[in-house]
C-alpha positions in Angstrom: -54.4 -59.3 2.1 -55.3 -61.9 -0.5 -53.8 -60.8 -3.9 -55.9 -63.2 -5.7 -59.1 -61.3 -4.6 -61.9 -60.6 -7.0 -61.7 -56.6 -8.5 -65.0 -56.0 -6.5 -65.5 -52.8 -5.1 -65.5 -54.0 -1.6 -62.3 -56.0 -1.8 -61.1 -52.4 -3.3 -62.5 -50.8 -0.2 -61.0 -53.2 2.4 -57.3 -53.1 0.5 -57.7 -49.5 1.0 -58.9 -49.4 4.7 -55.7 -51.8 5.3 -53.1 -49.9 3.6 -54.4 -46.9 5.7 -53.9 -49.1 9.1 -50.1 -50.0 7.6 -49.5 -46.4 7.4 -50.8 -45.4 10.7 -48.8 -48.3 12.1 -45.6 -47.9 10.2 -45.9 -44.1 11.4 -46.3 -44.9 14.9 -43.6 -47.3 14.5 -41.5 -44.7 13.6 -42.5 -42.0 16.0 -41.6 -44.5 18.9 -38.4 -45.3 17.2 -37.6 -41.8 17.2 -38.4 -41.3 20.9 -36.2 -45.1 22.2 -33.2 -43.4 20.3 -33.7 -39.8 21.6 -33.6 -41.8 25.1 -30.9 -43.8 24.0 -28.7 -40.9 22.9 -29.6 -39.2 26.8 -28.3 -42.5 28.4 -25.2 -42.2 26.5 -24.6 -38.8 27.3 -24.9 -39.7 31.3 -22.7 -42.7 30.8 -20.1 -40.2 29.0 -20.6 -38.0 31.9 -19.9 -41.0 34.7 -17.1 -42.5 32.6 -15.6 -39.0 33.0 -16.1 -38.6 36.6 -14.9 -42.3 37.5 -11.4 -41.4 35.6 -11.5 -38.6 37.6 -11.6 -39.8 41.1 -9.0 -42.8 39.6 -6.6 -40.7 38.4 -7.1 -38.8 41.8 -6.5 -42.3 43.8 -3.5 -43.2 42.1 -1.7 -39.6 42.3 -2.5 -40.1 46.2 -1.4 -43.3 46.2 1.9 -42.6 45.0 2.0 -39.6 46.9 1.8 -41.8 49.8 4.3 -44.4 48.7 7.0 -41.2 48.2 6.3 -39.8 51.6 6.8 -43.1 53.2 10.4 -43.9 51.5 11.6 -40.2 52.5 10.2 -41.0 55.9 12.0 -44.2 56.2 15.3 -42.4 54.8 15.2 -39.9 57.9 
């Protein structure tokens, strides 16, 4: 918008008709920001929940791991 525009009552009319289109904008702007972190915060939650389950199964692995390596020293000892 030109700030330099004549007081007329049609340059009134136009600054108002695009201050109305920046606030439709700026709230639609807003609304999808609100949904892409509301997906965001979803994604995090499932990479929480794989994190978890990878530890798991690791920790699992290396207990049977050196499960393995124990029963293979007694066995060697007999």
């Amino acid at each position: 918008m030109n700030t330099n525009a004549f007081p007329t009552k049609g340059n009134l009319m136009l600054a108002k008709n695009s201050l109305t289109l920046a606030k439709q904008g700026y709230e639609l702007m807003d609304k999808k920001r609100n949904i892409l972190i509301r997906e965001l915060m979803t994604m995090i939650d499932s990479a929480k929940k794989l994190r978890n389950q990878i530890s798991s199964t690791y920790a699992k692995a290396y207990i049977a791991l050196r499960l393995r390596r124990h029963t293979r020293r007694f066995s060697r000892q007999i």
